[in-house]
N, C-alpha and C positions, 0 to 999 in steps of 0.2 A: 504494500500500500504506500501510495503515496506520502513521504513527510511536510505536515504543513505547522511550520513554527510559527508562535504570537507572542506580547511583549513579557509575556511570563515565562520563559524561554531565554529572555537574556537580560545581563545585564552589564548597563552601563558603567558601572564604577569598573570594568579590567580597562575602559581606556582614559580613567583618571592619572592625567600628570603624562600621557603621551601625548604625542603633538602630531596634531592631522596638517597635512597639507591636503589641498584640493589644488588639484593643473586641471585649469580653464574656468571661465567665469560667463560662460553661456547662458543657453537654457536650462542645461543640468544643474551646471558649476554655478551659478548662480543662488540656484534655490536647497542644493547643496549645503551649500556655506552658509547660508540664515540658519539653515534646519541642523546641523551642527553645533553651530554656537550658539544657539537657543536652549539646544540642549544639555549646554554647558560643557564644551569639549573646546580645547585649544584651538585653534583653526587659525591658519595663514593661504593666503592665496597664490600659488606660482601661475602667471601669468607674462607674457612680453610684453614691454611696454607702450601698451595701444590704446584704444579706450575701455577694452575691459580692465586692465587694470587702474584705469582713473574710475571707473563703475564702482570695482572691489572696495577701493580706497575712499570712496565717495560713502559707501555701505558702512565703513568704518573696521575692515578687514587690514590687518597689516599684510602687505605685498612682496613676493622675495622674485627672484629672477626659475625659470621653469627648471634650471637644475637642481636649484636648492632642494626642491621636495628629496631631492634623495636622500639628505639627514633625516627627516622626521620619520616617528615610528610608523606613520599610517599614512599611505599615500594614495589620492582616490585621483583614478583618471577620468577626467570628465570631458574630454573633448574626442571630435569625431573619431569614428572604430581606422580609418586608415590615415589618420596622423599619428597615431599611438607610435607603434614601430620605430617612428623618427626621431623621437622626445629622448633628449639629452638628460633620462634618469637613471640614475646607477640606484636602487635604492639598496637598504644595508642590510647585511645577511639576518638580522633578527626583526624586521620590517612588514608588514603586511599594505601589499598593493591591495587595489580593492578597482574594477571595472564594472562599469555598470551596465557591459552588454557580454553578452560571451564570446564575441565573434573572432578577438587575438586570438581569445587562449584554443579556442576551437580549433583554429586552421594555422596555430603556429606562430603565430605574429607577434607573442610576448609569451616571454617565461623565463622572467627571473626567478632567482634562485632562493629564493625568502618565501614568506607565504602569501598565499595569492589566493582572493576570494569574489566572487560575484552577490553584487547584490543590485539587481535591475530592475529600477521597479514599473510596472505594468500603468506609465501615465506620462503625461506630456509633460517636458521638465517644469513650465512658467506655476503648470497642476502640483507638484511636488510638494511646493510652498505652499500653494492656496488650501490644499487639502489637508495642512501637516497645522498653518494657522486656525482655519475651521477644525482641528480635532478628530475631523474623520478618517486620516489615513491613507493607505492605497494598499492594493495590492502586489507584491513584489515576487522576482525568482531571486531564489538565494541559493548558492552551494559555495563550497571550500574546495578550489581546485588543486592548491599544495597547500599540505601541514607540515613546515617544516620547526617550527618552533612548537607542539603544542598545544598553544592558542590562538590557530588559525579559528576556529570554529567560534569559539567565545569573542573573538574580536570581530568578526564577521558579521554576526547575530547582532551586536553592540551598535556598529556601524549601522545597520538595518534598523535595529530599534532608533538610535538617534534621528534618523530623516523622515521617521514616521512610517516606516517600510513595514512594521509587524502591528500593526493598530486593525488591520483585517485580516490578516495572515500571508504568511510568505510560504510557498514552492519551493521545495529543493528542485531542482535540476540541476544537472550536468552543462556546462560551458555549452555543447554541442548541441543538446535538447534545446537549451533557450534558444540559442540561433535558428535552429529548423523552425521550432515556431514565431522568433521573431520573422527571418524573412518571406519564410510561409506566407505571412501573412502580406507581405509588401509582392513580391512575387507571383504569388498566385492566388489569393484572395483577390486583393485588390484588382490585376486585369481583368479576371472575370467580373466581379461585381460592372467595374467600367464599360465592359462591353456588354453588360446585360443593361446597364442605363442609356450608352447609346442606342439599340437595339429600340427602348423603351420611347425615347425622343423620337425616335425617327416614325415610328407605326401611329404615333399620339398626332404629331406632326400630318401626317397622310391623314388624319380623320377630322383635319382642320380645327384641332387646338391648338388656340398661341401659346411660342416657346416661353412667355411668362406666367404661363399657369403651369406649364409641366415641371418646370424647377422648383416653382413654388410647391406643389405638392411632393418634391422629393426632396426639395435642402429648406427652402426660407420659409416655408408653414412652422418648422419646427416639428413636426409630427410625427416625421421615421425615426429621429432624434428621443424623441420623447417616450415613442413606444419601443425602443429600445431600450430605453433607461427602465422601463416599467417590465419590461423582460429580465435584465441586470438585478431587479428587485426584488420582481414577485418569482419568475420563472413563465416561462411561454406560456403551458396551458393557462396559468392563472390568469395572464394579462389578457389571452383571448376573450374575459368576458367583460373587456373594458369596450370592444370592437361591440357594433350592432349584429341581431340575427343575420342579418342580408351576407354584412361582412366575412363572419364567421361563416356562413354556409358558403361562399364562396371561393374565399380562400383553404378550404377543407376538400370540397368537391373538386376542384382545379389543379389541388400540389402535384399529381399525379403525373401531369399534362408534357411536362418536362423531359421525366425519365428520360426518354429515347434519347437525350444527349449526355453521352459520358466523357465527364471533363476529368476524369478519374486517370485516364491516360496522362494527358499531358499535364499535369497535376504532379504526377510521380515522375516525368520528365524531369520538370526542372526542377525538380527536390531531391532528386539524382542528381545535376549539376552541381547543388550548392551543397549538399555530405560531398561529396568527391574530392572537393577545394577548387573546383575548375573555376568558379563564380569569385574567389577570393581573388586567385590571378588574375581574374578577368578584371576585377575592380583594383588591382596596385600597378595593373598595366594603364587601366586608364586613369588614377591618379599621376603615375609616371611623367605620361603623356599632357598632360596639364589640364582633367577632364574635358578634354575634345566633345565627345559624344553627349554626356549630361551637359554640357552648356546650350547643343544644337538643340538637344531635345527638350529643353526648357524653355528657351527662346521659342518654340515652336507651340510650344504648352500656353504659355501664359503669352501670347503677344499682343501688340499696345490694341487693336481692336477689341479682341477678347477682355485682355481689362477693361475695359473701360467701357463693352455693352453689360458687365456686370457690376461695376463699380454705379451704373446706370439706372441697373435693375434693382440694387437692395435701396439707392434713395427712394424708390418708389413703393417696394413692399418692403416689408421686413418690420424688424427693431430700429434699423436706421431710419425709419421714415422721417423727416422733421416735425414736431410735434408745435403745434400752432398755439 
């Protein structure tokens, strides 16, 4: 069975009198460092000097240059998974690194020789903060990928409880496990959902609905949003009877309708790539390369019409609407 730790599980006082550093002062690194030192843990910020570290400093965090983290006992890497690798840290052989995604330790890209824990938790960093100030927590993966001092596991747990990571329970997993399901999710959740919304625009579109009611009913109503929070809540059968009979007998009678497409193949394809490490090279090639491909394909994604027929659309619907 699965191990699921809460904050009665660990405790804070094995990292009284060590000194955490945080590298990077992002999304993560940001909300990191409040939820740290809130919690009453030493914290300094290793950062180069840009406007994150006039942020940090601004926060009221003292600021060191990104090597330094390698004196302090506890070193969290908080900036993206293929800058890691590059970071001028030596930390010290009685030292616990601590990453908040699995993806180095998975495919190789880090392993120092001290101990080394994940603790990732399941929410958007700016979330980390806001849900750790509101009290409610989040959901978090936790494992200990090297014990090499004995209290990797207890300083791990420690870390986790400080950011608010065990307030609804943490996941063990494996470095490898969180990856498959973090990019799982970015990989082949995500395009199919996309291409089942396209799909959905385009048939709505032919029966001569405007493109501002089909968005509406799938992002700025708030509705898909909401009945998913009410699913996260109650659980699906239970939320079904928030939906009307019409609703419910519909969507019951139709799930079926689908089957004949099995995305189950290409699914395991590229979940195949990314266990094999062929998706890790693929992604330090194109860092290498000075992300060539992710810049075309952004520039392509979000371009200035795009912006700006929806920067268009929420003044008109939404929470933006101007309020008279």
């Amino acid at each position: 069975m699965t191990t699921i730790y809460y904050e009665k599980d660990a405790d804070l006082g094995v990292l009284r009198g060590q000194s955490v550093a945080v590298v990077g002062y992002g999304n993560q690194g940001r909300s990191w460092s409040l939820n740290l030192r809130d919690s009453g843990l030493e914290v300094s910020v290793c950062v180069r000097a840009d406007e994150t570290r006039a942020r940090a400093e601004a926060d009221g965090f003292a600021t060191r240059e990104v090597a330094d983290a390698g004196a302090c006992d506890v070193v969290c890497f908080l900036v993206p998974d293929d800058v890691i690798p590059g970071l001028p840290v030596d930390p010290k052989p009685d030292a616990l690194v601590i990453v908040a995604s699995g993806y180095t330790l998975a495919f190789g890209r880090l392993d120092p020789s001290c101990d080394i824990g994940m603790v990732a938790p399941r929410m958007l960093g700016p979330e980390v903060r806001r849900c750790y100030e509101e009290g409610v927590g989040f959901i978090t993966a936790l494992g200990v990928h090297r014990d090499a001092t004995g209290t990797a596991s207890a300083r791990t747990l420690a870390v986790a409880h400080a950011i608010g990571g065990l307030r609804q329970g943490a996941i063990e997993l494996t470095p490898m496990q969180e990856t498959v399901v973090d990019l799982a999710a970015e990989q082949v959740l995500s395009p199919v959902l996309r291409h089942v919304h396209t799909a959905f625009v385009q048939v709505l579109l032919e029966q001569g609905v405007p493109l501002e009611a089909i968005i509406t009913e799938l992002l700025l109503s708030g509705e898909t949003e909401r009945t998913m929070r009410l699913v996260r809540l109650e659980g699906n059968a239970v939320q079904m009877e928030h939906h009307s009979p019409t609703s419910q007998y519909g969507q019951l009678t139709r799930a079926g309708r689908f089957d004949q497409y099995d995305v189950a193949p290409t699914m395991r394809e590229i979940l195949d790539y990314i266990t094999s490490g062929a998706f890790a090279d693929e992604w330090d090639a194109e860092r290498d390369a000075g992300y060539p491909r992710l810049k075309e394909l952004k520039a392509k994604e979000a371009s200035p019409e795009m912006l700006e027929f929806e920067r268009d659309l929420r003044a008109r619907l939404g929470e933006l609407v101007p309020r008279d």
